[in-house]
Steps between C-alpha positions, in 0.01 A plus 500: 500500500290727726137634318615853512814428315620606121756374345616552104673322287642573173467251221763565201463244222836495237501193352846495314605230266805421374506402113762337283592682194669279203625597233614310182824478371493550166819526395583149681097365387630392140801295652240367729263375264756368255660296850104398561419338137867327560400342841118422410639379196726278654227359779247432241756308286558293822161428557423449147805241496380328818151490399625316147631237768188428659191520260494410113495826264360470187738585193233687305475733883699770359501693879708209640653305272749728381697782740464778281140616584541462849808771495302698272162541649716498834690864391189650332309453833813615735501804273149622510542430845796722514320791308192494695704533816687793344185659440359415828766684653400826335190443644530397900699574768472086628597375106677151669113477650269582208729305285450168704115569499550564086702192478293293669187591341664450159628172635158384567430654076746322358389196670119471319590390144688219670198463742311499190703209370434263803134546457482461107795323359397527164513917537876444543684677279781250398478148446601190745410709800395312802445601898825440623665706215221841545599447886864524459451840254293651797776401745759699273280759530486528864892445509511800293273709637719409845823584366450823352241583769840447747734680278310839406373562872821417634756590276323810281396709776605713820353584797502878569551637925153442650342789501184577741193562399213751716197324400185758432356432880790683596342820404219474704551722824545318849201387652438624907304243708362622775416241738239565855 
């Protein structure tokens, strides 16, 4: 480029993103979350019967010793679960996204009393409770935090055309460069 040369340049910024709407299914969410408290259900009843296999339960360890609270706290969680991702969807336009954040927060929640447990046995709430037993109740709850995790953000919601998105910078006016 020769001294007594100009040349301009015009600089346009328009940053465009694309962004995934969902949308919940609400008419299909109930069948959903009744299918979800089936399957996590079923997986912690599998893991409950394998774990009875390997380590001794204690008789007087209400949790594991008999079937019926691991089905029951089992639906109650896969329910609220199933509610709060109904009512996330009211709320967001990425519910399958908040909803794993939400999930996995309350995961880590519903994880302390048992956490609690391994550090003071005596704060335990039922008798004949011993390490192996708390660790197999906070392996249900991951399994069922997994399952319905899987079935609400893949079976309870849509994905809506991409749509794109002119970000604010956009506005701005182009820029000239002048260059000597």
């Amino acid at each position: 480029m020769t001294p007594n040369t100009l040349t301009t340049s015009s600089v346009s910024a328009s940053p465009v993103s694309q962004v995934a709407t969902q949308q919940v299914l609400y008419p299909r969410l109930a069948w959903v979350g009744l299918l979800a408290i089936v399957l996590a259900s079923i997986a912690n009843l599998v893991v409950r019967a394998v774990a009875l296999q390997l380590i001794s339960v204690s008789p007087e360890f209400i949790p594991l010793a008999i079937p019926d609270p691991t089905v029951v706290f089992t639906a109650v969680g896969v329910l609220a679960a199933t509610t709060a991702f109904g009512i996330i969807g009211n709320l967001t336009r990425q519910p399958a996204r908040v909803f794993t954040v939400v999930a996995t927060i309350a995961l880590m929640i519903s994880l302390i009393p048992n956490a609690a447990i391994l550090l003071n046995p005596a704060s335990a709430p039922f008798p004949g409770s011993n390490t192996e037993s708390v660790v197999v109740l906070m392996l249900e709850h991951v399994v069922a935090a997994v399952v319905v995790v899987w079935m609400l953000t893949t079976q309870a919601v849509e994905t809506l055309p991409t749509k794109e998105v002119i970000e604010r910078s956009d506005r701005l006016p182009s820029v000239t460069c002048r260059e000597f």
